[in-house]
C-alpha positions as protocol buffer text, in pm:
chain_id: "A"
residue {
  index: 1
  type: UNK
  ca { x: -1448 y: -41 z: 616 }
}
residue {
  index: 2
  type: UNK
  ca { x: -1248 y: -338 z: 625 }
}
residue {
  index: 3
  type: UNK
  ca { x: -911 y: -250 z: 677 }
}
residue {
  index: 4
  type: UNK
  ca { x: -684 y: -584 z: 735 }
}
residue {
  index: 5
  type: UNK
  ca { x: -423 y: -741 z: 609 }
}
residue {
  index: 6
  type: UNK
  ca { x: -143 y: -465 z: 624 }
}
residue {
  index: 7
  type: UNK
  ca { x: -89 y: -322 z: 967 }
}
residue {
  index: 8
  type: UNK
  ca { x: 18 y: -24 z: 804 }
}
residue {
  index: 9
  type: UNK
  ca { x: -311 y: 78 z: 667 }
}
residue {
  index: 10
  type: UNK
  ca { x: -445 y: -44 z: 1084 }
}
residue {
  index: 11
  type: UNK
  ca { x: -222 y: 218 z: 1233 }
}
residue {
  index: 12
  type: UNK
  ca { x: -376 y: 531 z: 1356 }
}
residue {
  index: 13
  type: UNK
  ca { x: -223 y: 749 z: 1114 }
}
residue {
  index: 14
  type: UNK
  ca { x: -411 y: 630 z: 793 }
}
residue {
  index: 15
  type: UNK
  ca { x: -745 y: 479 z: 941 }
}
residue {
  index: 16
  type: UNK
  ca { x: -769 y: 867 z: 1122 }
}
residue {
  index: 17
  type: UNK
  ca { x: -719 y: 1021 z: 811 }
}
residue {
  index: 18
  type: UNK
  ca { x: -982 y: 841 z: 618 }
}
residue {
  index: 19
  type: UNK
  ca { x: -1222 y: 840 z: 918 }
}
residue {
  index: 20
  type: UNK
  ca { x: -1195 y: 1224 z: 934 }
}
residue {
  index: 21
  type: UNK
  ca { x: -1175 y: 1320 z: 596 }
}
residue {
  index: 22
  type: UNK
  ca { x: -1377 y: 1564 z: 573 }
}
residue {
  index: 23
  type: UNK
  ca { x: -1710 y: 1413 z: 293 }
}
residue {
  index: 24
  type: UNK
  ca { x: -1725 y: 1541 z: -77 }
}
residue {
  index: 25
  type: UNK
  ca { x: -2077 y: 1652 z: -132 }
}
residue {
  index: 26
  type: UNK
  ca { x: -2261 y: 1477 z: -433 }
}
residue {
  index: 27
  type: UNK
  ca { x: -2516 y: 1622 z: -649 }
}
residue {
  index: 28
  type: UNK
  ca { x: -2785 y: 1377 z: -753 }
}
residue {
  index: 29
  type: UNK
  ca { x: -2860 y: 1326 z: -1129 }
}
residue {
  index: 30
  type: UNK
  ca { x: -2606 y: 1696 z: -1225 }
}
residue {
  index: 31
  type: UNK
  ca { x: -2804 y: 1895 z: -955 }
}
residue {
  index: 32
  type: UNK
  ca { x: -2644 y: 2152 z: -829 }
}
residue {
  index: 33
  type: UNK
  ca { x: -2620 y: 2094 z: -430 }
}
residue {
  index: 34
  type: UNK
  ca { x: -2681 y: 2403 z: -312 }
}
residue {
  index: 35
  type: UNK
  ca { x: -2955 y: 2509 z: -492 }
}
residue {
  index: 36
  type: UNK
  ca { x: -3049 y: 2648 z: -821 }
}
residue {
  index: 37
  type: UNK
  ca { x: -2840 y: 2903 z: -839 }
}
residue {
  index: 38
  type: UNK
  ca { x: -2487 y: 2717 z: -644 }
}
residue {
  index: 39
  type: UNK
  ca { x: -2668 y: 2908 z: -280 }
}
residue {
  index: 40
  type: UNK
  ca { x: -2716 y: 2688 z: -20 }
}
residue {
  index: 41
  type: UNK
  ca { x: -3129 y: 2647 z: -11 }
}
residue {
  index: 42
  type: UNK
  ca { x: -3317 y: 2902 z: 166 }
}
residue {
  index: 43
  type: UNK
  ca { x: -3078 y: 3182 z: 69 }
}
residue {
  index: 44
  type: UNK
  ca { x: -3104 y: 3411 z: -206 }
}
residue {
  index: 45
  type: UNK
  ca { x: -3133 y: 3284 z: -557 }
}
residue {
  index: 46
  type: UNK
  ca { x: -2869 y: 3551 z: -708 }
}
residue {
  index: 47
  type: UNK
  ca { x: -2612 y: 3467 z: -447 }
}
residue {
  index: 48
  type: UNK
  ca { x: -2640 y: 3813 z: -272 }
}
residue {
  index: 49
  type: UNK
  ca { x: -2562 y: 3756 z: 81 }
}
residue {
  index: 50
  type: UNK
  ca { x: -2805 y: 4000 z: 294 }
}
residue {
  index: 51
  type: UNK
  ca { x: -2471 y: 4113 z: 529 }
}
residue {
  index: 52
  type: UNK
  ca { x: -2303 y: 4242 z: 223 }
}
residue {
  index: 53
  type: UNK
  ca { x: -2015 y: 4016 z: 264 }
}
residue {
  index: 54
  type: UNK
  ca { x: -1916 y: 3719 z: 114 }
}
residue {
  index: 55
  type: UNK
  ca { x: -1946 y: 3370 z: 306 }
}
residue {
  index: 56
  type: UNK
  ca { x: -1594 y: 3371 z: 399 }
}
residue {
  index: 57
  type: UNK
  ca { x: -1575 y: 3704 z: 595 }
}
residue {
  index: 58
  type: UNK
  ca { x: -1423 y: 3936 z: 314 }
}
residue {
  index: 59
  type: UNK
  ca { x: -1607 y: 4269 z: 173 }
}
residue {
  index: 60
  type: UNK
  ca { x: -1798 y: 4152 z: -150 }
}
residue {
  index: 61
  type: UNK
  ca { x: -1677 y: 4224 z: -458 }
}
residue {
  index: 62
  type: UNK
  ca { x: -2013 y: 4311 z: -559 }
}
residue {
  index: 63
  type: UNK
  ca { x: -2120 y: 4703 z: -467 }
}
residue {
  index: 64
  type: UNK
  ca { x: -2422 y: 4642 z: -167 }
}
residue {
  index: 65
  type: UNK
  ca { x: -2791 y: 4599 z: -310 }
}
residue {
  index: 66
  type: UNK
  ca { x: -2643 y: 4497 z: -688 }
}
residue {
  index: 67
  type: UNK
  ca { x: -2741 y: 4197 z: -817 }
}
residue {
  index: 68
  type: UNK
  ca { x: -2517 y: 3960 z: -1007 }
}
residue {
  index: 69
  type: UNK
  ca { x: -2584 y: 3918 z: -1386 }
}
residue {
  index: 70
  type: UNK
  ca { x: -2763 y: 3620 z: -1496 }
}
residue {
  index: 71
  type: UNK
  ca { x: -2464 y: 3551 z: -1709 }
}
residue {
  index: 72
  type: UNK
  ca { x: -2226 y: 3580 z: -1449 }
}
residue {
  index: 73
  type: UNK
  ca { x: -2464 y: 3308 z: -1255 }
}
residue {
  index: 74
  type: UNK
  ca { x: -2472 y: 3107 z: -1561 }
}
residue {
  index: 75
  type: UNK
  ca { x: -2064 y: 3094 z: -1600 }
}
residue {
  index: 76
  type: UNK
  ca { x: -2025 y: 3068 z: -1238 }
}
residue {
  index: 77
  type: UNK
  ca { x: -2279 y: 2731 z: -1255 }
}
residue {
  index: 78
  type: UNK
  ca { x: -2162 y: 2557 z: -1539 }
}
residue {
  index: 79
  type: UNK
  ca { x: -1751 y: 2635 z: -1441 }
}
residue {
  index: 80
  type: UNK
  ca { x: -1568 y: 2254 z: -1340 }
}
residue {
  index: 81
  type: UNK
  ca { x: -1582 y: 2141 z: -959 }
}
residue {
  index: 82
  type: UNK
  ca { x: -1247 y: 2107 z: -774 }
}
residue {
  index: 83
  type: UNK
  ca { x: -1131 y: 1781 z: -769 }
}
residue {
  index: 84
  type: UNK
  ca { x: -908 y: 1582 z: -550 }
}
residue {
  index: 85
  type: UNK
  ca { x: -628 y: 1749 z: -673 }
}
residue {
  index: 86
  type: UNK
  ca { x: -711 y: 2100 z: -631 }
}
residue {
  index: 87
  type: UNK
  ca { x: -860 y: 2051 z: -297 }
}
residue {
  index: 88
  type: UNK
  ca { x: -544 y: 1859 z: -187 }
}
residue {
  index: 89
  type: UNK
  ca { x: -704 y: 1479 z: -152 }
}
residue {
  index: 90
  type: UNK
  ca { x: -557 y: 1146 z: -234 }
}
residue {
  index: 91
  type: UNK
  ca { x: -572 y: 1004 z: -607 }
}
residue {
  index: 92
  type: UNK
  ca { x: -487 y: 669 z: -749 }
}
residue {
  index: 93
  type: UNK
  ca { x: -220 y: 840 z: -967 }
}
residue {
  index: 94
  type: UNK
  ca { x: -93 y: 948 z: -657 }
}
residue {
  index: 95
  type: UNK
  ca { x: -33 y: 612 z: -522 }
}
residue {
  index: 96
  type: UNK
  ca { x: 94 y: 504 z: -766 }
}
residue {
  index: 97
  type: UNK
  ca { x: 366 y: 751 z: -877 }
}
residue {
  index: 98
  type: UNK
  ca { x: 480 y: 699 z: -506 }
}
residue {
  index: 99
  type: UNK
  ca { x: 478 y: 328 z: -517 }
}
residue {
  index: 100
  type: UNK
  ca { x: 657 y: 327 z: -829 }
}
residue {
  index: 101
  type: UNK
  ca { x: 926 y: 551 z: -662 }
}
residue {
  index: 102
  type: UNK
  ca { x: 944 y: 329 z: -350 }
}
residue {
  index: 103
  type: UNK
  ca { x: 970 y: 6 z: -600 }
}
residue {
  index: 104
  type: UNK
  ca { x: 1258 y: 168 z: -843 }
}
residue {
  index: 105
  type: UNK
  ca { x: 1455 y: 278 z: -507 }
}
residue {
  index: 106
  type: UNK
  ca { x: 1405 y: -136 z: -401 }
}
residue {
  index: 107
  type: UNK
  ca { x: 1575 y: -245 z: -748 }
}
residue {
  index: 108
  type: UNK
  ca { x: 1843 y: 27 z: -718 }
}
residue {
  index: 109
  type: UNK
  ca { x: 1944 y: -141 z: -391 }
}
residue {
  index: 110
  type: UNK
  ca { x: 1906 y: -477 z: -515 }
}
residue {
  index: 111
  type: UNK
  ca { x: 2141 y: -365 z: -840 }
}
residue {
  index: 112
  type: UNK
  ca { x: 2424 y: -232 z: -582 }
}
residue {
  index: 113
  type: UNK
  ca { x: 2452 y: -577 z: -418 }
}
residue {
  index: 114
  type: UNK
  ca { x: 2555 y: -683 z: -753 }
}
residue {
  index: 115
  type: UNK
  ca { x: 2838 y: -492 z: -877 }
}
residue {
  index: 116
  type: UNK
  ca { x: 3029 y: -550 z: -466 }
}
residue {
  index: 117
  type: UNK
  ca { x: 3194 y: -866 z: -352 }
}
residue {
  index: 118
  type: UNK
  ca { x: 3016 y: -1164 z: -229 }
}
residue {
  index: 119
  type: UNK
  ca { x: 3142 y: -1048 z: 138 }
}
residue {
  index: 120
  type: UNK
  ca { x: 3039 y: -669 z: 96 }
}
residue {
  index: 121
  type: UNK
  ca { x: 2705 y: -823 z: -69 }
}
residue {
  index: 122
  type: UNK
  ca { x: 2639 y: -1061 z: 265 }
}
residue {
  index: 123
  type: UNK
  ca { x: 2735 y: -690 z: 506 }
}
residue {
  index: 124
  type: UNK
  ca { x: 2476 y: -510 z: 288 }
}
residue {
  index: 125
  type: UNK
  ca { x: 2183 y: -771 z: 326 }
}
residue {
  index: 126
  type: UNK
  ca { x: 2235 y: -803 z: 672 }
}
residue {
  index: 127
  type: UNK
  ca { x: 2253 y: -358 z: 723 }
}
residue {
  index: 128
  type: UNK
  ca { x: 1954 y: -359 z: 455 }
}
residue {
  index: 129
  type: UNK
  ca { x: 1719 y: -668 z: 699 }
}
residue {
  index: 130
  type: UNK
  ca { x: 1795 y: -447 z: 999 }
}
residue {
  index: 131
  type: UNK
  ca { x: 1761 y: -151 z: 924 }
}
residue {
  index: 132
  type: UNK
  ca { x: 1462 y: -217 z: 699 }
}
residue {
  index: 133
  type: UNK
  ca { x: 1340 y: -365 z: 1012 }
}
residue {
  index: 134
  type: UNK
  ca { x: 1350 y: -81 z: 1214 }
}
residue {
  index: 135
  type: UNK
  ca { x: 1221 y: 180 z: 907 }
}
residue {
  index: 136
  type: UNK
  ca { x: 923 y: -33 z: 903 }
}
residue {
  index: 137
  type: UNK
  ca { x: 832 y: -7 z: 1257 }
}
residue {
  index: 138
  type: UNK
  ca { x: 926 y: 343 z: 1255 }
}
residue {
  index: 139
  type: UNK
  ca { x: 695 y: 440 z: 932 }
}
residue {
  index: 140
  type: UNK
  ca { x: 393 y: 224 z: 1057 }
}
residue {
  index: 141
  type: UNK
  ca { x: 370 y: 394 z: 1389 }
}
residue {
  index: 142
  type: UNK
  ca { x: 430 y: 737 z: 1283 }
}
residue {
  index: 143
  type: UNK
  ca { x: 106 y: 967 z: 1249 }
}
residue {
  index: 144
  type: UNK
  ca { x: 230 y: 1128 z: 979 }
}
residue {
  index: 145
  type: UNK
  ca { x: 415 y: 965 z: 686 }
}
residue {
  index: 146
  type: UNK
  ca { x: 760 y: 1057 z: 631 }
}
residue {
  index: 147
  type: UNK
  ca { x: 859 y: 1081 z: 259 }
}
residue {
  index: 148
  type: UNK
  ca { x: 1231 y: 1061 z: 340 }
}
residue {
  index: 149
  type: UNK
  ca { x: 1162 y: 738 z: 603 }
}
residue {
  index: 150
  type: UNK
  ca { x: 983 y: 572 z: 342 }
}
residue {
  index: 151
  type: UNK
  ca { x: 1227 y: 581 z: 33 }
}
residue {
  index: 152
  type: UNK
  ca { x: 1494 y: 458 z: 284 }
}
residue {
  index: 153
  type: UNK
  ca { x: 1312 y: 197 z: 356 }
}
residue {
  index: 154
  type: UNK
  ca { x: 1267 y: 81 z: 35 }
}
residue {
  index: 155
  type: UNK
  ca { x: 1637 y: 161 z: -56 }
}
residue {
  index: 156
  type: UNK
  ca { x: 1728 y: -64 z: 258 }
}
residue {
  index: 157
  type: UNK
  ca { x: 1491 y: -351 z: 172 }
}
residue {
  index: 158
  type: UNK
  ca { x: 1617 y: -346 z: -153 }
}
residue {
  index: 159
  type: UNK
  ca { x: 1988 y: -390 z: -33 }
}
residue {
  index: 160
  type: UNK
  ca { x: 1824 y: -722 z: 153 }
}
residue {
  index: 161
  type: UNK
  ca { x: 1673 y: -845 z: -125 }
}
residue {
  index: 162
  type: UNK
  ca { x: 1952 y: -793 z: -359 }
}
residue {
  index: 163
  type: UNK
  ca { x: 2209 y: -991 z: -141 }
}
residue {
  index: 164
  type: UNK
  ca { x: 1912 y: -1252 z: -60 }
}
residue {
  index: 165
  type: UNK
  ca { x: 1914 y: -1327 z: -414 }
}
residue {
  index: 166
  type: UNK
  ca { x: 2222 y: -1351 z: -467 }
}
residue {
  index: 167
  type: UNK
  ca { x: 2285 y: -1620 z: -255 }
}
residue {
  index: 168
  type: UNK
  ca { x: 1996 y: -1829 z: -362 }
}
residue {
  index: 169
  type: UNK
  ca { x: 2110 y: -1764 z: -749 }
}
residue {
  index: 170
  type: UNK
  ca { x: 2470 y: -1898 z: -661 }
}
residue {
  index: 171
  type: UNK
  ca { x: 2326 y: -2269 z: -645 }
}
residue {
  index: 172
  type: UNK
  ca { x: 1988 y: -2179 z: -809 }
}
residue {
  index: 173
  type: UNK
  ca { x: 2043 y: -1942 z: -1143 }
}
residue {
  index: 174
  type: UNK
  ca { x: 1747 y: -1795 z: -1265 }
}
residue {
  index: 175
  type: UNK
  ca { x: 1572 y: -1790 z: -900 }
}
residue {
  index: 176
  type: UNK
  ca { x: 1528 y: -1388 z: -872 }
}
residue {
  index: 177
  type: UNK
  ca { x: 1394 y: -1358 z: -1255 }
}
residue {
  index: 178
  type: UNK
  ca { x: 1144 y: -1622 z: -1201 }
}
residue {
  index: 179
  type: UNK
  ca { x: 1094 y: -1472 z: -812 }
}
residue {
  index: 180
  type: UNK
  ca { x: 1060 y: -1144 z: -972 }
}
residue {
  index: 181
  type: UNK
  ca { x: 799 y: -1228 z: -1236 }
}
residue {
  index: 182
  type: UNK
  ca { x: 600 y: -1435 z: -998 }
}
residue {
  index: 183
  type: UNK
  ca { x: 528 y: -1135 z: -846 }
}
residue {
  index: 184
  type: UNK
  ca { x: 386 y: -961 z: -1115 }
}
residue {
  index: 185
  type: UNK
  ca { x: 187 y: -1217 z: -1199 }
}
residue {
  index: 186
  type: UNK
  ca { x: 59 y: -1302 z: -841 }
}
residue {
  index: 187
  type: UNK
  ca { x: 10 y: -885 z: -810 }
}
residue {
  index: 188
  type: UNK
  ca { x: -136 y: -832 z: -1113 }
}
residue {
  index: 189
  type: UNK
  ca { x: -381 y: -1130 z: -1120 }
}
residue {
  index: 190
  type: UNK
  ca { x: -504 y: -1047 z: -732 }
}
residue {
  index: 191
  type: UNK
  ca { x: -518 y: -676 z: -866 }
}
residue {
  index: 192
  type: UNK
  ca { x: -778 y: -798 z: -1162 }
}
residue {
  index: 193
  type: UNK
  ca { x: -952 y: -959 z: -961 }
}
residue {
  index: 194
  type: UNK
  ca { x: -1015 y: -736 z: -723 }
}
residue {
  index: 195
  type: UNK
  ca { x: -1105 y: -485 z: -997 }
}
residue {
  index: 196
  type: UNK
  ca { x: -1387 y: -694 z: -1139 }
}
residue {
  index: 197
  type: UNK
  ca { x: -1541 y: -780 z: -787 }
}
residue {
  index: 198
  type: UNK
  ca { x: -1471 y: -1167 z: -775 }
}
residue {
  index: 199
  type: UNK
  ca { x: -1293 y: -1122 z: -455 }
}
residue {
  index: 200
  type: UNK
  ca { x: -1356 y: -887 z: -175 }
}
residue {
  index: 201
  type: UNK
  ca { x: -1203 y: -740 z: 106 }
}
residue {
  index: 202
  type: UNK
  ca { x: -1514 y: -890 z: 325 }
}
residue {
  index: 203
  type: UNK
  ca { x: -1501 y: -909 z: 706 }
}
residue {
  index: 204
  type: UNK
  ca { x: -1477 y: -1307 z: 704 }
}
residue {
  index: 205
  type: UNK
  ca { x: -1206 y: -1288 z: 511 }
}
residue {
  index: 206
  type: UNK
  ca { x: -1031 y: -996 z: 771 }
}
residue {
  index: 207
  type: UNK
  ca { x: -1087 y: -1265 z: 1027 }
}
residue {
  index: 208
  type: UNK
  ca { x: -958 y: -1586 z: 835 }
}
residue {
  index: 209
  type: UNK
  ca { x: -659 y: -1365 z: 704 }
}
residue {
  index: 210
  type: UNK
  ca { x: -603 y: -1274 z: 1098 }
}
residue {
  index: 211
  type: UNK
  ca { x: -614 y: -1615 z: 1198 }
}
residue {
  index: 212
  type: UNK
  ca { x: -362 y: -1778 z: 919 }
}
residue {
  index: 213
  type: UNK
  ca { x: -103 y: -1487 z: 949 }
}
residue {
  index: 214
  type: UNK
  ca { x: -71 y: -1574 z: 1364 }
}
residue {
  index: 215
  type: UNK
  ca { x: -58 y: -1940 z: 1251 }
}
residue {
  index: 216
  type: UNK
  ca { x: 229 y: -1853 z: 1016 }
}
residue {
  index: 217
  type: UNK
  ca { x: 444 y: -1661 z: 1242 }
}
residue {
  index: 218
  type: UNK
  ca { x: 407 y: -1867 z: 1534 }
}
residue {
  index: 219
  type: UNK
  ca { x: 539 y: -2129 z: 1276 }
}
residue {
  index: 220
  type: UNK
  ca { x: 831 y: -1923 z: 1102 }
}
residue {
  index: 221
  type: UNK
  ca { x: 942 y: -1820 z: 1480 }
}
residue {
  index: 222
  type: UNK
  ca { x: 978 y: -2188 z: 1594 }
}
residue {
  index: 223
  type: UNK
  ca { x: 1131 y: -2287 z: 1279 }
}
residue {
  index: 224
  type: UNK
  ca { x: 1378 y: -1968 z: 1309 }
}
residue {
  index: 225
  type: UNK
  ca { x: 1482 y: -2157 z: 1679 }
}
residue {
  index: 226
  type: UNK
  ca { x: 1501 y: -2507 z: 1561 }
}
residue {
  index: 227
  type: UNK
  ca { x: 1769 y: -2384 z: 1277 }
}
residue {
  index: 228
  type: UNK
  ca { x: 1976 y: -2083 z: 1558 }
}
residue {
  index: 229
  type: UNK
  ca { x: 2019 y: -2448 z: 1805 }
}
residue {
  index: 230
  type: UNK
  ca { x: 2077 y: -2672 z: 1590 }
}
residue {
  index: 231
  type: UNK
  ca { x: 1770 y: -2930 z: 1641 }
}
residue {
  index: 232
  type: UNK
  ca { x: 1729 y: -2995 z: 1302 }
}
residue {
  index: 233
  type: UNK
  ca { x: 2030 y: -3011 z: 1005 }
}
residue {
  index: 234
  type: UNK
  ca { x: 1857 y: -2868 z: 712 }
}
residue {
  index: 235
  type: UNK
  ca { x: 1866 y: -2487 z: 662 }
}
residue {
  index: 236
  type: UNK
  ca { x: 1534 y: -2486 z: 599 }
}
residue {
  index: 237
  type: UNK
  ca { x: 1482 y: -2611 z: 913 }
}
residue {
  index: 238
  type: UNK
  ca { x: 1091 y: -2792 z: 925 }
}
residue {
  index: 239
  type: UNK
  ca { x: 1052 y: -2674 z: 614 }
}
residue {
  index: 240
  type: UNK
  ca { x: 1265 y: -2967 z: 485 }
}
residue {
  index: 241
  type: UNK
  ca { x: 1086 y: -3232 z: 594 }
}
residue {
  index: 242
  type: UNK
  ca { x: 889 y: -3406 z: 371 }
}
residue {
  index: 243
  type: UNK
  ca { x: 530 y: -3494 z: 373 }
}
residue {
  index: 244
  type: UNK
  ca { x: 453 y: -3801 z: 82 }
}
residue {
  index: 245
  type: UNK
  ca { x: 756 y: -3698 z: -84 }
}
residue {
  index: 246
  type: UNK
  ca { x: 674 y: -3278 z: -90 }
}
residue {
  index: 247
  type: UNK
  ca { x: 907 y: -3097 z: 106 }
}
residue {
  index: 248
  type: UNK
  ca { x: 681 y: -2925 z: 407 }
}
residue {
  index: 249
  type: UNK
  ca { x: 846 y: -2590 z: 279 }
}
residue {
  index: 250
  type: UNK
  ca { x: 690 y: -2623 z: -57 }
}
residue {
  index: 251
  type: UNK
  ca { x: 296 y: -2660 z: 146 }
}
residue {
  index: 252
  type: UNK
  ca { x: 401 y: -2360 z: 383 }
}
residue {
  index: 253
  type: UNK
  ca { x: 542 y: -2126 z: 92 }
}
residue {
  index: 254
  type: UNK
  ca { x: 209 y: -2150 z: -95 }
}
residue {
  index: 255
  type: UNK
  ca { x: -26 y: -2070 z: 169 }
}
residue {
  index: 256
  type: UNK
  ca { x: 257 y: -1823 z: 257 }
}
residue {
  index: 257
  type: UNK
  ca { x: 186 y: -1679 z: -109 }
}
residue {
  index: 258
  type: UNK
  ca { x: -217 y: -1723 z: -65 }
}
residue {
  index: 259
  type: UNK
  ca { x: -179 y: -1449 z: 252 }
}
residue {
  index: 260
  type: UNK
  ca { x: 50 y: -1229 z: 70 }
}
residue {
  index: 261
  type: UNK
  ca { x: -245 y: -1227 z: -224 }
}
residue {
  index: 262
  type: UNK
  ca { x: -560 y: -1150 z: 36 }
}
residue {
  index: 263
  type: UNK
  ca { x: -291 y: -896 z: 196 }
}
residue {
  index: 264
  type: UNK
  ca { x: -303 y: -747 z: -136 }
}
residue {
  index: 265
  type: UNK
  ca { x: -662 y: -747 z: -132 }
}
residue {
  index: 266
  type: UNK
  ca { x: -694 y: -564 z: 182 }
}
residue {
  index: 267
  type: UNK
  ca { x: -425 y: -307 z: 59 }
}
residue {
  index: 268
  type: UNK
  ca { x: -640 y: -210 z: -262 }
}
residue {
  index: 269
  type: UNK
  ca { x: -962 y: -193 z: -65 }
}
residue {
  index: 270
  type: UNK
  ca { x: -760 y: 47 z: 178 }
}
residue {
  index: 271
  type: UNK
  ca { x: -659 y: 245 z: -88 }
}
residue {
  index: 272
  type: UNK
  ca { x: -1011 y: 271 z: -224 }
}
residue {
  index: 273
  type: UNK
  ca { x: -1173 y: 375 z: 70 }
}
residue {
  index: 274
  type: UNK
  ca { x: -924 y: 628 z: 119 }
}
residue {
  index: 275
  type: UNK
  ca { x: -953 y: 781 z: -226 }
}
residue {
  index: 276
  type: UNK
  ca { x: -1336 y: 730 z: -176 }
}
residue {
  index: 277
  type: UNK
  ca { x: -1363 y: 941 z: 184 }
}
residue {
  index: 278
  type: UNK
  ca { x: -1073 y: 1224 z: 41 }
}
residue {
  index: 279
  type: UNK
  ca { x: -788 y: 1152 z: 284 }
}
residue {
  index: 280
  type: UNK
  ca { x: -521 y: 1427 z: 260 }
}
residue {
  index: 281
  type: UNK
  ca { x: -274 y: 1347 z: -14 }
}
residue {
  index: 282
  type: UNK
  ca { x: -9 y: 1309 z: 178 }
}
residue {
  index: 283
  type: UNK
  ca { x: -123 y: 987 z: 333 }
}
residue {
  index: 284
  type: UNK
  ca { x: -38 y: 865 z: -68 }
}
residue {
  index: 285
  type: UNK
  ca { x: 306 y: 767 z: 86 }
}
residue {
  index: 286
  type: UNK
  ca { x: 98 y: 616 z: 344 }
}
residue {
  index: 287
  type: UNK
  ca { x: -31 y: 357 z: 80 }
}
residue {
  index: 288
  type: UNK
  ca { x: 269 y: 334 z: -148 }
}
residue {
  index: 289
  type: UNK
  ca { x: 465 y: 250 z: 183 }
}
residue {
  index: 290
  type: UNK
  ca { x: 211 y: -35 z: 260 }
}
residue {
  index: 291
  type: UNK
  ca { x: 217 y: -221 z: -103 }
}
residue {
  index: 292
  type: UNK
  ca { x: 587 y: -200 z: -88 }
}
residue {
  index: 293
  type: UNK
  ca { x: 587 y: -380 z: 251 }
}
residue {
  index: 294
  type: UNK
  ca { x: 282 y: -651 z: 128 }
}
residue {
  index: 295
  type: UNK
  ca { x: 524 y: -677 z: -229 }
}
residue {
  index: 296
  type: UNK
  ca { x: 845 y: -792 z: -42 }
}
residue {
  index: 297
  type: UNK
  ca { x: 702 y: -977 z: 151 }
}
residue {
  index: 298
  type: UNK
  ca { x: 528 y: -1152 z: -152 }
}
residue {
  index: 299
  type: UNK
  ca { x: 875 y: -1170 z: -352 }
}
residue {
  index: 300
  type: UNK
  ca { x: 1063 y: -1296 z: -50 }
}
residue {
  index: 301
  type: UNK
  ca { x: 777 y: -1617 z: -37 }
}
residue {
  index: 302
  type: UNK
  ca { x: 834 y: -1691 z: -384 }
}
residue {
  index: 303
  type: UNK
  ca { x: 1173 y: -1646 z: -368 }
}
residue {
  index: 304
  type: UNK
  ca { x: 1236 y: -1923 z: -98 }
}
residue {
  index: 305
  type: UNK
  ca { x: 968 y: -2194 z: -299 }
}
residue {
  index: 306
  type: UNK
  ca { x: 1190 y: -2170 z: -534 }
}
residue {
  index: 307
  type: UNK
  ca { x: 1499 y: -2253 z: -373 }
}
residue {
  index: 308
  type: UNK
  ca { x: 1306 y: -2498 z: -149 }
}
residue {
  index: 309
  type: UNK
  ca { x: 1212 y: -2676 z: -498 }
}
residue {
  index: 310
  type: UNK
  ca { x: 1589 y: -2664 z: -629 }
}
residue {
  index: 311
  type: UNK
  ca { x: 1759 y: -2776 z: -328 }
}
residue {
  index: 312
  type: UNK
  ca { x: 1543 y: -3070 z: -319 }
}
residue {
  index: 313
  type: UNK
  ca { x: 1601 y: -3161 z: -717 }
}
């Protein structure tokens, strides 16, 4: 399984889960798997076990030496399997439901940096970049998701995006509705994709993804320096200069968008394997915490193109 992009679906807690999921057995062509009658084969047709219990230790229900009805097999043969629901597994409904939670607690904190003054708005992103700092380190290292840990993430990075965009929009209105629907569209386009096949979560890609996202780091860290000392003027830092008249900020921010989209990739194949193998249900907050991370990451990228574009009009 290649699981990349997102180091929260590389952390122990979700790659155990899926690795020791215990398998779903399959029936080939609406077999029964355990026989003709649902007994595993070379036991008794008519489910009578020859101890007079049942398989799970209890007294049968079934007075010793009777036979079950033929109708009673029949019913018992044609009733529904248990699906991932009932037996407690991951679903895609799942993830989503909790993604949509962690995404409507992100706009809630993002609508509170709105109705506060500019100063309370610039305290807030600053409490919302650390703390959602630290919540993220805490929730991808944990072996067990925490529910709680994750919405308040996603309530603190939402206080951090709110105030983010509310400085860009002071000197570039409209820049966190165009931010936010450049997200959809970058999400839901990678997402189609990925659903019809045309791109794949394939182990050359794991390694070119690896590659680019050390480049990228290495680059935003020195940048981050340059600006803190002072070597350069603009607040972009090296992302102002410009290369044949195209600001280096604008080149960076769409490869920086191009990783966010294969980090996407890598997310939905994680989900889909996990689904796939039955991880415990649970581990839905597992995966709902890692698109929200991959998502503002993706909005924040957008988000600074376009202010690199505007402040260069």
């Amino acid at each position: 399984m290649a699981i990349g992009g997102n180091p929260v679906f590389r952390g122990k807690n979700f790659r155990s889960a899926v690795a020791t999921a215990p398998p779903v057995p399959q029936a080939p062509y609406g077999q029964n798997p355990y026989g003709q009658y649902g007994q595993p084969a070379g036991q008794s047709g008519y489910g009578q076990n020859p101890y007079g219990q049942n398989p799970y230790g209890q007294p049968s229900a079934q007075p010793q030496g009777q036979q079950m009805t033929p109708e009673q097999l029949d019913q018992m043969y044609k009733a529904p399997s248990a699906g991932p629901v009932e037996t407690g597994r991951m679903t895609y409904d799942d993830v989503i439901m909790k993604t949509l939670a962690c995404l409507g607690l992100v706009v809630l904190g993002a609508g509170v940096t709105l109705f506060v003054s500019p100063a309370a708005s610039l305290g807030l992103m600053v409490l919302g970049a650390i703390g959602g700092l630290i919540l993220a380190l805490v929730n991808s290292f944990k072996r067990e998701p925490s529910p709680a840990l994750i919405l308040a993430y996603a309530a603190l990075e939402g206080l951090f995006l709110g105030g983010l965009t509310r400085i860009i929009d002071a000197f570039a209105p409209g820049a966190g509705f165009q931010a936010v629907l450049g997200t959809v569209v970058v999400a839901g386009v990678t997402l189609a994709l990925y659903k019809s096949g045309k791109v794949r979560a394939t182990p050359g890609l794991a390694k070119f993804f690896l590659i680019a996202i050390v480049g990228y780091l290495a680059f935003s860290l020195v940048n981050l320096g340059l600006v803190l000392f002072g070597v350069v003027d603009s607040p972009w830092g090296m992302r102002g200069i410009e290369i044949m008249g195209i600001p280096l900020g604008v080149i960076v921010g769409l490869f920086a968008v191009v990783l966010a989209a294969i980090a996407l990739i890598f997310d939905f194949n994680s989900i889909e394997e996990g689904v796939r193998a039955g991880a415990p249900r649970r581990f839905a907050w597992t995966a709902a915490f890692g698109l929200t991370v991959t998502l503002v990451w993706l909005y924040t990228e957008i988000l600074r193109l376009i202010a690199i574009f505007n402040s260069n009009d």
